[in-house]
Residue, then its C-alpha position, 0 to 999 in steps of 0.5 A: x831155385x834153391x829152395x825148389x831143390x831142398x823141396x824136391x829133395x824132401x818130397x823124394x824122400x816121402x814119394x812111394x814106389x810102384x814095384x811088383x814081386x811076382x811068385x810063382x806056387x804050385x800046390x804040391x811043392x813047399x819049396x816056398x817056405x824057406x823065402x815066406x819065412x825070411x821075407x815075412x820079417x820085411x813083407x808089411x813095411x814093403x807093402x806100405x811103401x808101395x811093394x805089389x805082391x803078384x800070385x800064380x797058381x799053377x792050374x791044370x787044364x780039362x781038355x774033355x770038359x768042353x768037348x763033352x758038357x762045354x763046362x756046364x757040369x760039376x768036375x771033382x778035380x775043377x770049377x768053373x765046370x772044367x775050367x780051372x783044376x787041380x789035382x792031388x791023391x788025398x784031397x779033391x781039386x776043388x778044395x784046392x781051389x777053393x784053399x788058392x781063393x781063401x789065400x789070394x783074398x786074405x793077401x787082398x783084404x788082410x795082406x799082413x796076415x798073408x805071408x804067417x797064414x801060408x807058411x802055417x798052412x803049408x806046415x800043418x794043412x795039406x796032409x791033414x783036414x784041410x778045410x778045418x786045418x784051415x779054420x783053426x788058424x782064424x780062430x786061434x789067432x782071432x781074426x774075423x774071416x767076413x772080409x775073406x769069405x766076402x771077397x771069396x763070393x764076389x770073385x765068382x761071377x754073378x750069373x744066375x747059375x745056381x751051381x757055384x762049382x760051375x761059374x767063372x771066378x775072377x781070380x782063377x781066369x787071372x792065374x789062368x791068363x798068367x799061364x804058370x806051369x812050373x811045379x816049383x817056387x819061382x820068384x820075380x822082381x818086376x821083369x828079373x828072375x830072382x829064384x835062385x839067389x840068397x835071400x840076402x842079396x835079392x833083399x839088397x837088390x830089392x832095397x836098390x828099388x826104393x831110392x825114394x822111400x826110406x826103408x827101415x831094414x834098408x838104411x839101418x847099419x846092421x842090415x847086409x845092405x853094402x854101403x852105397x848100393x841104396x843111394x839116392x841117384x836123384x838126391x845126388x843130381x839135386x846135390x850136383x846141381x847145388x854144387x854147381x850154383x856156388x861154382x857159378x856164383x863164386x866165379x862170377x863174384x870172383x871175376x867181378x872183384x877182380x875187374x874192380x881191383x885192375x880198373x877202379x879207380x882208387x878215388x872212387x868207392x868201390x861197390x858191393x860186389x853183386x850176387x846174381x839171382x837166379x830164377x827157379x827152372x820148373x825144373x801050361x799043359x799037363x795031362x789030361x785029367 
């Protein structure tokens, strides 16, 4: 049983965690910057170790597009012929969501590039070339887009439309059905609403999650994670139950000795005091366009 335990315990250590960090975007608010810049420092061993990172775009409705063509014509502000839009004052909506896949499909084919790629883009794209702002980053960091521009084909739906602009796309339905209509930064740990806490403590409290997994930034001493706060409930249970056994062992050696020495005989060898075994348990509206 023993042994079972020391096992757990070092296959606890090495388990991965399921945890979902949900933010929410909305194309004309950069209030994301501040938490993309802390949280790129922790973002790549986070989501080695089990961490899923969920994006909602906030999307604008067409409600004419289907009275007057049922999403069959080309919208300057929409793809899907009305079905997914954007809108700004110096750039169309479609190159906006066309830039919302080109970053939902660098976090899904090259996650570590994610976090660096959207801050840059928020600094240096959104008031200036942006399709070529864009480009710049691939090509001056050297990074390959075939993987991106792949997936960015594949999330539009295989009909024999030869219009694109027209077509269903996988991962705007998705920011459709998630119905974000904020136009601010938000921010979810699984189902808590962290926005508008320090970055600090929405980091311990993230660190809190992964009571299986070592986290670097999590155990090191000099992080701003109090003592205590990322103990191992099960490590301490497996602990307990350790402590338990010797208990019972002790008492049960003990209560036999002490029988020996009031009823022995002193004529009479005394035996070994016996050490009982024990068999292992298995154990979003807006206005019309």
């Amino acid at each position: 049983m023993l042994y079972f335990i020391f096992i757990a315990i070092a296959l606890s250590k090495n388990a991965k965690m399921d945890i979902n960090l949900t933010i929410g975007l909305d194309f004309s608010d950069n209030s994301y910057l501040e938490f993309y810049g802390n949280f790129s420092n922790h973002y790549n061993e986070l989501q080695q170790n089990g961490l899923k990172l969920n994006i909602a775009q906030h999307l604008l409705p067409c409600y004419s597009c289907y009275t007057r063509h049922q999403f069959k014509e080309q919208e300057k502000h929409c793809l899907g012929g009305g079905r997914y839009c954007q809108y700004s004052d110096y750039v169309s909506g479609q190159t906006i969501l066309k830039e919302f896949l080109l970053q939902q499909c660098i976090l899904e084919v090259l996650p570590q590039h994610y976090l660096k790629y959207t801050i840059y883009f928020g600094q240096q794209c959104k008031k200036s070339s942006m399709v070529a702002c864009s480009k710049n980053y691939f090509t001056n960091n050297n990074i390959s887009t075939e993987a991106i521009n792949k997936c960015i084909e594949d999330s539009f739906n295989q009909s024999n439309e030869v219009n694109q602009e027209i077509k269903t796309n996988r991962i705007l339905e998705q920011y459709k059905k998630m119905e974000y209509n904020q136009t601010s930064f938000s921010l979810y740990l699984d189902s808590s609403d962290q926005t508008d806490i320090p970055y600090n403590e929405f980091l311990q409290k993230l660190c809190q999650k992964y009571i299986n997994v070592s986290i670097s930034f999590c155990d090191h001493p000099d992080t701003p994670i109090k003592q205590g706060e990322n103990a191992n409930p099960l490590e301490q249970v497996f602990l307990f139950i350790f402590a338990l056994i010797i208990l019972i062992i002790a008492g049960s050696g003990g209560w036999t000795l002490l029988n020996k020495i009031q009823f022995g005989s002193s004529l009479v060898p005394k035996r070994r005091i016996a050490i009982p075994k024990f068999e292992g348990d298995h154990i979003i509206q807006e206005d019309e366009i």
